[in-house]
C-alpha positions in Angstrom: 0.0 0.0 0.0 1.3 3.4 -1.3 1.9 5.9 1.6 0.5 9.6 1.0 1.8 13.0 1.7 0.2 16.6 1.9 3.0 17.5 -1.1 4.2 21.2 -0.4 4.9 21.7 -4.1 1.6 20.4 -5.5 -0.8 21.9 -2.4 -2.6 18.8 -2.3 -2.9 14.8 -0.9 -0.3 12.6 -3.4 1.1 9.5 -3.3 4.6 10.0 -1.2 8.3 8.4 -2.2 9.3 5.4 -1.4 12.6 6.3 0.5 14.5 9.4 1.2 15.9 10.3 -1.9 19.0 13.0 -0.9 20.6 12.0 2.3 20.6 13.5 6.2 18.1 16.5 7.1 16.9 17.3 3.5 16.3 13.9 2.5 14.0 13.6 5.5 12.1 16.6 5.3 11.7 15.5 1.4 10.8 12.1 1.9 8.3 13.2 4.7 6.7 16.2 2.1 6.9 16.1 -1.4 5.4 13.5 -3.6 6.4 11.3 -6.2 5.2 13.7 -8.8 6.5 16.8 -7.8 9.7 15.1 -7.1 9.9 14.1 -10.8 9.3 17.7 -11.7 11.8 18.3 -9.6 14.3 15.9 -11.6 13.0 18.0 -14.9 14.3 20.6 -13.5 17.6 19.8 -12.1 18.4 18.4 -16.0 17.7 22.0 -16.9 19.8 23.8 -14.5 22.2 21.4 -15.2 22.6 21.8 -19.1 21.7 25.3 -18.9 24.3 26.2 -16.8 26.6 23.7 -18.1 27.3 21.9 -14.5 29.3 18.7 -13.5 27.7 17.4 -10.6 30.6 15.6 -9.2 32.0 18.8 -8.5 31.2 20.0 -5.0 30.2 23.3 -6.2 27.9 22.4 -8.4 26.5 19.7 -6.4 26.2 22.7 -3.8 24.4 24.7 -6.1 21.6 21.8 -7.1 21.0 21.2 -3.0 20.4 25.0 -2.8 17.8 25.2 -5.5 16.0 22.2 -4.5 16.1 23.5 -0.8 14.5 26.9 -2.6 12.4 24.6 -5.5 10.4 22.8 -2.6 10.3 25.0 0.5 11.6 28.2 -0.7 9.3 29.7 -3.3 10.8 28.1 -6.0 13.9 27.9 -8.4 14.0 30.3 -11.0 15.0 29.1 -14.4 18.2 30.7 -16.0 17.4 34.4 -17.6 18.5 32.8 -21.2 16.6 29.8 -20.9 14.2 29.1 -23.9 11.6 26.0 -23.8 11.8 23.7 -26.9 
């Protein structure tokens, strides 16, 4: 049976994750908040601000940078998108 979350991104009841998907404090507050859809739109997004911004994810900085918009993407207002970014 498929647990359920009061998603903060979507405003409404949705099926929840099935683990914590970033590790330590985040991860939790994650796991215990957003649901399996908004965490794919989530996903979506990180590709973007990764090619847009032409990022290496193993690089600490980088990887600092993705934590910081998903931190803002779920509980912060939300993660802009890059001023010269231009949907297909």
């Amino acid at each position: 049976m498929s647990r359920t979350v009061n998603c903060v991104l979507l405003k409404k009841e949705a099926e929840g994750l099935d683990y914590a998907p970033y590790p330590g404090e985040l991860g939790v507050r994650i796991y215990e908040n957003v649901s399996k859809e908004a965490w794919q739109q989530w996903l979506g997004h990180q590709t973007m601000l990764i090619n847009e911004y032409r990022l290496t994810p193993i690089e600490p900085e980088a990887r600092k940078f993705l934590v910081t918009e998903m931190e803002k993407f779920f509980f912060g207002g939300g993660s802009a998108k890059p001023t010269e970014f231009v949907p297909e």
